[in-house]
HTML snippet that shows the backbone in 3Dmol.js (N, CA, C, O; Angstrom):
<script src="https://3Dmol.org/build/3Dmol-min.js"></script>
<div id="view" style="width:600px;height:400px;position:relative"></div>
<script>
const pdb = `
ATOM      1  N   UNK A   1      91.712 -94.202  11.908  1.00  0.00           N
ATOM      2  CA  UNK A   1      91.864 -95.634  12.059  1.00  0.00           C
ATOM      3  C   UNK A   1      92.063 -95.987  13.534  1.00  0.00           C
ATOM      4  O   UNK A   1      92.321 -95.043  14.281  1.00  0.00           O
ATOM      5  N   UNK A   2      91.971 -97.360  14.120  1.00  0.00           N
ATOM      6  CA  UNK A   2      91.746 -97.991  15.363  1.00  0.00           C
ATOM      7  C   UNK A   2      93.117 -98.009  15.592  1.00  0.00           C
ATOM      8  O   UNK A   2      93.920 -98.678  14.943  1.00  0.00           O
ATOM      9  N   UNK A   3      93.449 -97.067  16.773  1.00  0.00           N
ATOM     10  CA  UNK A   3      94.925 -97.378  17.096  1.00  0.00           C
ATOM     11  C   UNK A   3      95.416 -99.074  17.674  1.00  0.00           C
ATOM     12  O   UNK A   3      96.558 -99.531  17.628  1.00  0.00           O
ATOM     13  N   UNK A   4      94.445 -99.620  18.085  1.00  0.00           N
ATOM     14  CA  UNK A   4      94.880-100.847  18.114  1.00  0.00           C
ATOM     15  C   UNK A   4      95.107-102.188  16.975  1.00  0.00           C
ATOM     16  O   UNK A   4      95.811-103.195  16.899  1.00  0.00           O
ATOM     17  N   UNK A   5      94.150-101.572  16.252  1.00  0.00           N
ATOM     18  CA  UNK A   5      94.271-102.289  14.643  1.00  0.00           C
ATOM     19  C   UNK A   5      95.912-101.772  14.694  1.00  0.00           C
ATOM     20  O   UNK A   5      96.761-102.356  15.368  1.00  0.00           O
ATOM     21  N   UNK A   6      96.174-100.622  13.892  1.00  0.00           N
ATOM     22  CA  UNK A   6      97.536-100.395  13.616  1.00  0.00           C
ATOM     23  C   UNK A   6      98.577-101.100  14.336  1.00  0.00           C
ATOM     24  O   UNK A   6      99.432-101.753  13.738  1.00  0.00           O
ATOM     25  N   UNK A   7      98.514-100.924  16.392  1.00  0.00           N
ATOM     26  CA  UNK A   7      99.415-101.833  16.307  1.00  0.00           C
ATOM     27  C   UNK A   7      99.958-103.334  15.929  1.00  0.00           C
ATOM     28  O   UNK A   7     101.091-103.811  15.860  1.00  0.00           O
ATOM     29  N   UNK A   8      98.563-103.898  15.702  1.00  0.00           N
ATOM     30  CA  UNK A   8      98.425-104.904  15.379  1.00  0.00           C
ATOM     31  C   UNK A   8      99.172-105.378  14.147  1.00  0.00           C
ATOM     32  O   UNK A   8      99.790-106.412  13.892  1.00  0.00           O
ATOM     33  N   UNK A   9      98.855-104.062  13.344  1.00  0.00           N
ATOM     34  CA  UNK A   9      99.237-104.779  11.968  1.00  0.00           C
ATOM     35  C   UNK A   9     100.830-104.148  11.979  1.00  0.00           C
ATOM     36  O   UNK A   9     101.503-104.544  11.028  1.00  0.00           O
ATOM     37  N   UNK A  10     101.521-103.222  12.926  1.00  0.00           N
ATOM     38  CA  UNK A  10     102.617-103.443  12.765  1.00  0.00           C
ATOM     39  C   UNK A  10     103.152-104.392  13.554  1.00  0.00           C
ATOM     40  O   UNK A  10     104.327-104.605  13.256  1.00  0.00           O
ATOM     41  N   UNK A  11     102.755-105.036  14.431  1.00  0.00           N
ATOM     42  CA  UNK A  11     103.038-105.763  15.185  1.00  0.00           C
ATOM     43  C   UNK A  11     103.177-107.242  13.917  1.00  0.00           C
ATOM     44  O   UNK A  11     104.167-107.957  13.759  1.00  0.00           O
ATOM     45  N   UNK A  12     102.266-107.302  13.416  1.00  0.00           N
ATOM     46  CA  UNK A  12     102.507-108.640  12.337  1.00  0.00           C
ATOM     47  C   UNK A  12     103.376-108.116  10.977  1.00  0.00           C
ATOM     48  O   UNK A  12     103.732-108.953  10.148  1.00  0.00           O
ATOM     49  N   UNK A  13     103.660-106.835  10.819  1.00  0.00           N
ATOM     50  CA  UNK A  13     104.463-106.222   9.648  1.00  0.00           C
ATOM     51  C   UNK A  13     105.841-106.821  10.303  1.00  0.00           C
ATOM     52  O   UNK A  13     106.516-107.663   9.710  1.00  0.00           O
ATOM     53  N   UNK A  14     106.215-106.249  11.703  1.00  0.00           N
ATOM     54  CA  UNK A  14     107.475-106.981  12.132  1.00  0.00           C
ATOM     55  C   UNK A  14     107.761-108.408  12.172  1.00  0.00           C
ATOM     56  O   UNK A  14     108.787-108.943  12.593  1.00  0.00           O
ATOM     57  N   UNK A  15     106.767-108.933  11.700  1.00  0.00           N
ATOM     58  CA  UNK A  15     107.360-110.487  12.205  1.00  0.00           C
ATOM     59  C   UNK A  15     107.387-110.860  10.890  1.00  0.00           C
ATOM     60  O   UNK A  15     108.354-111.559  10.588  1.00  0.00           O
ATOM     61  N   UNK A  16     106.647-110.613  10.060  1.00  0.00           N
ATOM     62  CA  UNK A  16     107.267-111.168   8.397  1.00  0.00           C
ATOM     63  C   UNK A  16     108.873-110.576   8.369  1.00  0.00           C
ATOM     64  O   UNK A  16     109.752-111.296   7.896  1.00  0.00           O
ATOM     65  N   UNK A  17     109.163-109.365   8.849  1.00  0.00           N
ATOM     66  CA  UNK A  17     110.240-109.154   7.977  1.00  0.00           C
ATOM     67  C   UNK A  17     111.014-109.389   8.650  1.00  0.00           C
ATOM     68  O   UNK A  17     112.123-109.146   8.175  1.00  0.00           O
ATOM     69  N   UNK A  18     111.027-110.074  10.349  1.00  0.00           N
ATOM     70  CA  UNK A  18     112.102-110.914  10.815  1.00  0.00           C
ATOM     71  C   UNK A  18     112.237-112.327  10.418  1.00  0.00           C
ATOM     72  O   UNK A  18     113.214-113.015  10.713  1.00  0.00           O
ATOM     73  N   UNK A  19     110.992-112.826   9.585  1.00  0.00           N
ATOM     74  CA  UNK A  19     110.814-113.907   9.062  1.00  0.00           C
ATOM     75  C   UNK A  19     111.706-114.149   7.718  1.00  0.00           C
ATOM     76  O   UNK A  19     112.374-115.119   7.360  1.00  0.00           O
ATOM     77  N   UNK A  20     111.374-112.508   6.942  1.00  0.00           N
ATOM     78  CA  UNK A  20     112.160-112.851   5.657  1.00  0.00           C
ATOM     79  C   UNK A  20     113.409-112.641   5.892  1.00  0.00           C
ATOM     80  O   UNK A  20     114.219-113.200   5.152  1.00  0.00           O
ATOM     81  N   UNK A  21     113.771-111.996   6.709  1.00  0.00           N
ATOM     82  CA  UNK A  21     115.277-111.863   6.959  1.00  0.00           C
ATOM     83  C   UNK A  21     115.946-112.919   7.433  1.00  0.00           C
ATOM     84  O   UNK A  21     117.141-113.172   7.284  1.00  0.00           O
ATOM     85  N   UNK A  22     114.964-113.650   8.130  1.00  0.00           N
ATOM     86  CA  UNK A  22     115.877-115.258   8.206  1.00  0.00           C
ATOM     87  C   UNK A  22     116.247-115.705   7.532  1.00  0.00           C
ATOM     88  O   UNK A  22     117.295-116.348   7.465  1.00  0.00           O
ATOM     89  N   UNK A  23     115.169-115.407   6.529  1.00  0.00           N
ATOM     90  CA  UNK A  23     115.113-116.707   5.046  1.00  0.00           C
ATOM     91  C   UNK A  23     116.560-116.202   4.401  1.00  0.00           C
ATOM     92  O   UNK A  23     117.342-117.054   3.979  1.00  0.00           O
ATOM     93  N   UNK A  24     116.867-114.889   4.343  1.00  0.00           N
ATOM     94  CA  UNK A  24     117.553-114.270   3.555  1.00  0.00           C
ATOM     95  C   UNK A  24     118.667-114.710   4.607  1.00  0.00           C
ATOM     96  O   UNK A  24     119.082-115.853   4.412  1.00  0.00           O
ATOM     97  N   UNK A  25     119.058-114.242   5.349  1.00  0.00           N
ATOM     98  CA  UNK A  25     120.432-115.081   6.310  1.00  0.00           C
ATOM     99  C   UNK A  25     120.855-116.239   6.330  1.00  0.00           C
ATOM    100  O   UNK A  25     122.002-116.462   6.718  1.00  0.00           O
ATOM    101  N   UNK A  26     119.659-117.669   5.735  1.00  0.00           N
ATOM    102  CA  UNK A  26     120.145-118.511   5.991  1.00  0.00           C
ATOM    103  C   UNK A  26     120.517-118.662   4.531  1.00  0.00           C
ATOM    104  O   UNK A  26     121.422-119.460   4.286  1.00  0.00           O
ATOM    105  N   UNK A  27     119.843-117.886   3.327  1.00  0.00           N
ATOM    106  CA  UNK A  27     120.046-118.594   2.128  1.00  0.00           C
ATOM    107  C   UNK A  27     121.446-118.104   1.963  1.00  0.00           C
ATOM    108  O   UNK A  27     122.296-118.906   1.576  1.00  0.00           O
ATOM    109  N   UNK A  28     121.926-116.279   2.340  1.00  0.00           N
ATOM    110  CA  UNK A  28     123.045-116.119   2.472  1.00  0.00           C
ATOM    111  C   UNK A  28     124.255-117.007   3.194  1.00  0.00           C
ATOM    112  O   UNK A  28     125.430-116.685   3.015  1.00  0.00           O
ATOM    113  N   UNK A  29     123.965-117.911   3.850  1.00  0.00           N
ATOM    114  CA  UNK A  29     124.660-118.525   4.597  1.00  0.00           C
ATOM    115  C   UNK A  29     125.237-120.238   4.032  1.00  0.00           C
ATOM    116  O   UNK A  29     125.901-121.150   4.524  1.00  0.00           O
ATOM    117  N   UNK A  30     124.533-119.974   2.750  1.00  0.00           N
ATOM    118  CA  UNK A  30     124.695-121.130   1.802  1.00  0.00           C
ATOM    119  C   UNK A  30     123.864-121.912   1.949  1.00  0.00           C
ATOM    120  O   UNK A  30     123.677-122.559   0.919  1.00  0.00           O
ATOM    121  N   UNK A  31     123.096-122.252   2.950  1.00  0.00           N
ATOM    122  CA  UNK A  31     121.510-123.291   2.490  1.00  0.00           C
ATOM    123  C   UNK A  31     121.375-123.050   1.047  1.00  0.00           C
ATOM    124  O   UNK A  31     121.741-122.066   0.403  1.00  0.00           O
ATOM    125  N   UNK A  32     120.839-124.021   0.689  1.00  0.00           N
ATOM    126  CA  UNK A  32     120.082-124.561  -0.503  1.00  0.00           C
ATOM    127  C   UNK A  32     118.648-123.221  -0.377  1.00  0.00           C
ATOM    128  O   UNK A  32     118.594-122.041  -0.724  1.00  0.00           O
ATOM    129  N   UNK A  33     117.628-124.189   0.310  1.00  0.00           N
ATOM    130  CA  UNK A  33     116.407-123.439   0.262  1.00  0.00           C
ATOM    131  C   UNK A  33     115.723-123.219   1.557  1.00  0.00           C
ATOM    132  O   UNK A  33     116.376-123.761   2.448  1.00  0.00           O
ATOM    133  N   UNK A  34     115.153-122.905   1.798  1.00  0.00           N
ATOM    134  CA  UNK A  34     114.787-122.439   2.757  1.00  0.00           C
ATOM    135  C   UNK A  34     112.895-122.116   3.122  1.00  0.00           C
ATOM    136  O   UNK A  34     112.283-121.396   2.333  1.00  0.00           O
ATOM    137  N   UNK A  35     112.142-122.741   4.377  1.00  0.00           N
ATOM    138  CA  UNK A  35     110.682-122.509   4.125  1.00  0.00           C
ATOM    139  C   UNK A  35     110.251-121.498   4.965  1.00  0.00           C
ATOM    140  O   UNK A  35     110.697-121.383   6.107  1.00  0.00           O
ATOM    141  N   UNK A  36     109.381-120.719   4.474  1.00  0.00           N
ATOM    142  CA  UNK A  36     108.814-119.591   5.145  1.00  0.00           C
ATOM    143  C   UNK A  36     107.546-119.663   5.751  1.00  0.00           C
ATOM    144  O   UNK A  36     106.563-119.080   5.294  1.00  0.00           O
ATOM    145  N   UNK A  37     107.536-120.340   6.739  1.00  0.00           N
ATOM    146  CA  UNK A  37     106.106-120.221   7.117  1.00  0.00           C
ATOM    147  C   UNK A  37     105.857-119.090   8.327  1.00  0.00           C
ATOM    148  O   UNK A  37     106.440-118.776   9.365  1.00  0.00           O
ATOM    149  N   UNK A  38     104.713-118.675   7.636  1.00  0.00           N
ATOM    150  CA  UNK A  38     104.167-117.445   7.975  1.00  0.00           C
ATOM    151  C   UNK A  38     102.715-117.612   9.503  1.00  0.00           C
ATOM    152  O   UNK A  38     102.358-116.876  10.424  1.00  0.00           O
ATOM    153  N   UNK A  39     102.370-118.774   9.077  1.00  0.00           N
ATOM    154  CA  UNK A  39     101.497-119.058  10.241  1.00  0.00           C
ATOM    155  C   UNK A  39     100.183-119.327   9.370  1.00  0.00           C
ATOM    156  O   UNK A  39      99.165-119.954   9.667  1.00  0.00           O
ATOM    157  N   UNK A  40     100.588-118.548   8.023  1.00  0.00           N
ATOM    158  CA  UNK A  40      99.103-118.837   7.467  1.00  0.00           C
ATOM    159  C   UNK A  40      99.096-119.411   6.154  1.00  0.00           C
ATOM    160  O   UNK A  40      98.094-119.587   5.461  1.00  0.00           O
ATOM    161  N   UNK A  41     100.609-119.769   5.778  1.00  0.00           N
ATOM    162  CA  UNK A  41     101.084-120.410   4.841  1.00  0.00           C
ATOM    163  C   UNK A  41     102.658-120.418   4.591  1.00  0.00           C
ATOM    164  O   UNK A  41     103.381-119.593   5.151  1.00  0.00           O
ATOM    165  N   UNK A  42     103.210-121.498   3.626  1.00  0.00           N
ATOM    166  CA  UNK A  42     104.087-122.166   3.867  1.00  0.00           C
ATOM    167  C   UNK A  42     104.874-121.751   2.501  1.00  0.00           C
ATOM    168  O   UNK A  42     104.204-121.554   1.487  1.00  0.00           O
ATOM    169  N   UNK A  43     106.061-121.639   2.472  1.00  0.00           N
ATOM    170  CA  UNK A  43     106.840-121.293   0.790  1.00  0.00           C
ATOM    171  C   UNK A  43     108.237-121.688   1.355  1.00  0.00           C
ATOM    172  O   UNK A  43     108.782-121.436   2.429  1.00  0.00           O
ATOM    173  N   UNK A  44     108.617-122.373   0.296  1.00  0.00           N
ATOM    174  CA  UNK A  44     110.155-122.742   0.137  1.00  0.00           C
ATOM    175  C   UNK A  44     110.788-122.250  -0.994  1.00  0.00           C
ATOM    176  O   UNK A  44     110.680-122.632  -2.159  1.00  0.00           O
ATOM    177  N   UNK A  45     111.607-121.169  -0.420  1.00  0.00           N
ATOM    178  CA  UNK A  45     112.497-120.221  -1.417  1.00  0.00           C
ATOM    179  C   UNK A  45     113.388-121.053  -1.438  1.00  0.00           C
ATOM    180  O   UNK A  45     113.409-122.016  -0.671  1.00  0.00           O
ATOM    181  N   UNK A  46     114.574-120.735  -2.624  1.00  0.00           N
ATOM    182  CA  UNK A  46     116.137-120.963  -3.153  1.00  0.00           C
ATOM    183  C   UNK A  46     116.598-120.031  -3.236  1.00  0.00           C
ATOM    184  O   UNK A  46     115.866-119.047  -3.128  1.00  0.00           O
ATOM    185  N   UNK A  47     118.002-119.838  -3.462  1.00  0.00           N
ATOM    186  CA  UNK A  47     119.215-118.829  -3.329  1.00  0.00           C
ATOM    187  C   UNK A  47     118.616-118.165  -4.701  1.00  0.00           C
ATOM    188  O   UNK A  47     118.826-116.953  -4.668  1.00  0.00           O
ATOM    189  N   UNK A  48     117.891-118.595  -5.982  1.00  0.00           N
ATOM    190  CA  UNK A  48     117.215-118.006  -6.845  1.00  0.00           C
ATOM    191  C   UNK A  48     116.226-117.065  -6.112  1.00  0.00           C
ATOM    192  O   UNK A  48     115.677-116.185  -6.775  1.00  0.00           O
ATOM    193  N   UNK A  49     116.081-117.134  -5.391  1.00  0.00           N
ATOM    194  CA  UNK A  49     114.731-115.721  -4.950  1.00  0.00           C
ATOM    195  C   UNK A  49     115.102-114.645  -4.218  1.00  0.00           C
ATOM    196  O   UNK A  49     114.288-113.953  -3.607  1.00  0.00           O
ATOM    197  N   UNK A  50     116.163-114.470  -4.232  1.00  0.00           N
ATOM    198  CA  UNK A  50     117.320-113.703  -2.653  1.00  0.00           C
ATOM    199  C   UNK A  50     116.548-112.237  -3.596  1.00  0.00           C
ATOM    200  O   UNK A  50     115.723-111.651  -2.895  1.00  0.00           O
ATOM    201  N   UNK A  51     116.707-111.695  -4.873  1.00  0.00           N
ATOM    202  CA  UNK A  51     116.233-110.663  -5.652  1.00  0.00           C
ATOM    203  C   UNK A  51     114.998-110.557  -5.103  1.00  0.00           C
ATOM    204  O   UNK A  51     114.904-109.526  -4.438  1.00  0.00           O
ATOM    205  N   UNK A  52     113.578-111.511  -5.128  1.00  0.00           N
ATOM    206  CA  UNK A  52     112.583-111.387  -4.949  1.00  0.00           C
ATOM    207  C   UNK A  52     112.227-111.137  -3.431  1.00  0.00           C
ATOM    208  O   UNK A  52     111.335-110.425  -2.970  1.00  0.00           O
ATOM    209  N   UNK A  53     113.021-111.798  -2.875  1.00  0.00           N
ATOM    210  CA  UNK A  53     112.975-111.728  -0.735  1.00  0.00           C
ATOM    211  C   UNK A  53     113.560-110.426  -0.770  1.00  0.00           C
ATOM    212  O   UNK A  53     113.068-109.531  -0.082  1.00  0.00           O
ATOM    213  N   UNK A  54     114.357-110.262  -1.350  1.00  0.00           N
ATOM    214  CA  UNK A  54     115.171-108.050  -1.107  1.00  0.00           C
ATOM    215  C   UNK A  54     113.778-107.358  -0.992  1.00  0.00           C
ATOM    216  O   UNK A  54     113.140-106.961  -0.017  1.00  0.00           O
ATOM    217  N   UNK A  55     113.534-107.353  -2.323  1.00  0.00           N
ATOM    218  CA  UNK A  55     111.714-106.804  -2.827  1.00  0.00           C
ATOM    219  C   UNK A  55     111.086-106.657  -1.342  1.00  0.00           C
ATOM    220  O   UNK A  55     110.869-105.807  -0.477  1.00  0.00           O
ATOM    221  N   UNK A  56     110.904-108.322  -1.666  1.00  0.00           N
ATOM    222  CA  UNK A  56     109.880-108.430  -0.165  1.00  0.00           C
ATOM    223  C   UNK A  56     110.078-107.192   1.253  1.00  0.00           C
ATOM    224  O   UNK A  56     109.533-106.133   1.565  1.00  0.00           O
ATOM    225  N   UNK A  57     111.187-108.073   1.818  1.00  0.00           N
ATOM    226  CA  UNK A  57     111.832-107.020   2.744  1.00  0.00           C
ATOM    227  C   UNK A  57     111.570-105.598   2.726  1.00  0.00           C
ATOM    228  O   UNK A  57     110.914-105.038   3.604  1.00  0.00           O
ATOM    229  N   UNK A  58     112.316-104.741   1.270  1.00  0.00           N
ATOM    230  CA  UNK A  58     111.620-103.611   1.531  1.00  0.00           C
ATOM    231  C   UNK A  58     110.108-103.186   1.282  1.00  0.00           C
ATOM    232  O   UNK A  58     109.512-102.159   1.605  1.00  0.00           O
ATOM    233  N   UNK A  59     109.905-103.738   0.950  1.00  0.00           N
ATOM    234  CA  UNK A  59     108.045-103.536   0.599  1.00  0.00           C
ATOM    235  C   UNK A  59     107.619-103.475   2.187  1.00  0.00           C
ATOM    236  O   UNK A  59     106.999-102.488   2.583  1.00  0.00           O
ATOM    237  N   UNK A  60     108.018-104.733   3.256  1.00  0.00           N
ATOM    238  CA  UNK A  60     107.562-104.475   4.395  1.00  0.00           C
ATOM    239  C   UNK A  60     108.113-103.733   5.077  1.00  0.00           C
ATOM    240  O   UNK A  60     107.449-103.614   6.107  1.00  0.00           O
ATOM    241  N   UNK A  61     109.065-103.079   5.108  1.00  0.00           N
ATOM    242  CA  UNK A  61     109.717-101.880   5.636  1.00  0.00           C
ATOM    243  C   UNK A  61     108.861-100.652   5.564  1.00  0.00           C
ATOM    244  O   UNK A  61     108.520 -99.963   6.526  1.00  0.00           O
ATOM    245  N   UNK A  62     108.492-100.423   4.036  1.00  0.00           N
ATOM    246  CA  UNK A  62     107.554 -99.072   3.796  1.00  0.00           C
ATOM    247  C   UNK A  62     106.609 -99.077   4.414  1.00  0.00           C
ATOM    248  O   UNK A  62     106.113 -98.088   4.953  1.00  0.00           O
ATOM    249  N   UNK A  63     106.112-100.415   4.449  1.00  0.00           N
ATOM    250  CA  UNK A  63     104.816-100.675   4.782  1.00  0.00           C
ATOM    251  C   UNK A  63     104.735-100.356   6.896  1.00  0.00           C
ATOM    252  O   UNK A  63     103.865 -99.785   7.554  1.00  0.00           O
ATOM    253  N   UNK A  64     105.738-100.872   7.241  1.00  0.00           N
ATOM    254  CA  UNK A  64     105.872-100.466   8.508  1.00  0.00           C
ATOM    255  C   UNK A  64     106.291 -99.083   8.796  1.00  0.00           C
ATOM    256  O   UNK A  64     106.148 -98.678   9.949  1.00  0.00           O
ATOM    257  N   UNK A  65     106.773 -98.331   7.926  1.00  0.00           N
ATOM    258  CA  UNK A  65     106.841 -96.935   7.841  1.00  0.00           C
ATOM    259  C   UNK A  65     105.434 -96.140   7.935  1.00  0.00           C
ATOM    260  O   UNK A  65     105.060 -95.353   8.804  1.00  0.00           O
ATOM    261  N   UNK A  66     104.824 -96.555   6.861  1.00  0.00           N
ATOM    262  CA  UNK A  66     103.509 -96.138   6.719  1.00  0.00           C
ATOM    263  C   UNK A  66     102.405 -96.538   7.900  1.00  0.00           C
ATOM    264  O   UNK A  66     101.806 -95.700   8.576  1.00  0.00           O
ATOM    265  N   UNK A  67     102.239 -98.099   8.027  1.00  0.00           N
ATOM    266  CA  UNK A  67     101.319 -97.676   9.553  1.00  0.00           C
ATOM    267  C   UNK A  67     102.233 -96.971  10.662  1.00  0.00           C
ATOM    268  O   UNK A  67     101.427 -96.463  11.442  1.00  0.00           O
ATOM    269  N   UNK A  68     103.792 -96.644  11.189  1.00  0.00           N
ATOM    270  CA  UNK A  68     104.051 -96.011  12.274  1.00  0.00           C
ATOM    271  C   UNK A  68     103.253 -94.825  11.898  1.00  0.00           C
ATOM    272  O   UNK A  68     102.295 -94.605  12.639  1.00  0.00           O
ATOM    273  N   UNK A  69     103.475 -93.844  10.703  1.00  0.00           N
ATOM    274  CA  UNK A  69     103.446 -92.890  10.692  1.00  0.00           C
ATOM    275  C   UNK A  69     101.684 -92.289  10.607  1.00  0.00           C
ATOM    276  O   UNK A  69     101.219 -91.150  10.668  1.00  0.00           O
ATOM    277  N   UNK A  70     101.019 -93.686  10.437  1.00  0.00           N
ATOM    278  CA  UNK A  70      99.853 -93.466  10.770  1.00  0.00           C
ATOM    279  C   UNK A  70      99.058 -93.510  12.095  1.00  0.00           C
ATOM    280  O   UNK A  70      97.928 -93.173  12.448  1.00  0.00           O
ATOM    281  N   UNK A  71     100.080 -94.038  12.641  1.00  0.00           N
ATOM    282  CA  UNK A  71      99.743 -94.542  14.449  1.00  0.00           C
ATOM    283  C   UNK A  71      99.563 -92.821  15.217  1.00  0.00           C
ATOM    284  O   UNK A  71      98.671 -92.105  15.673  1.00  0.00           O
ATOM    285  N   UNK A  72     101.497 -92.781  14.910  1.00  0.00           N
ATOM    286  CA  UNK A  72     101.821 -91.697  15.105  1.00  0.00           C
ATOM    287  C   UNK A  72     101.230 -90.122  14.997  1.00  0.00           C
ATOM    288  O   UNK A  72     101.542 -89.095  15.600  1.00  0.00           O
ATOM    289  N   UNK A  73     100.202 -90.414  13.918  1.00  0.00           N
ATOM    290  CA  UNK A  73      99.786 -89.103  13.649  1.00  0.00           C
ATOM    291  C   UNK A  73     100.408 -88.461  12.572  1.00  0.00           C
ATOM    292  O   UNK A  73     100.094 -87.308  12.275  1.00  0.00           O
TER     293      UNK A  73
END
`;
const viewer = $3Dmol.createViewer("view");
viewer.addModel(pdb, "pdb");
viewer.setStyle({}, {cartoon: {color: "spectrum"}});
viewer.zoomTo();
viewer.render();
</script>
């Protein structure tokens, strides 16, 4: 694979999951709900989705595991 693709796509793997981790900080923080826009679309979670944003989170974690370790060799 194109080592520059990869960084790329970890480069955008990191910014969702500083994205969802907002979402998740602010809903922890008692907000109501909270919108996620991604740049390429828009979602407004509630303190009901904190289960489904965990998910999220680690899903992009692996996922940034997996392209380092593909960068990496």
């Amino acid at each position: 694979m194109d080592r520059e693709f990869l960084k790329q796509r970890i480069e955008a793997t990191r910014t969702l999951i500083a994205t969802y981790e907002d979402a998740l900080a602010a809903l922890g923080s008692g907000i109501q709900q909270y919108t996620i826009d991604t740049g390429q679309t828009r979602q407004t979670v509630t303190r009901a989705n904190l289960s489904e944003l965990n998910r999220s989170v680690d899903s992009l974690y692996n996922r940034l595991c997996v392209l380092q370790a593909r960068l990496d060799g």
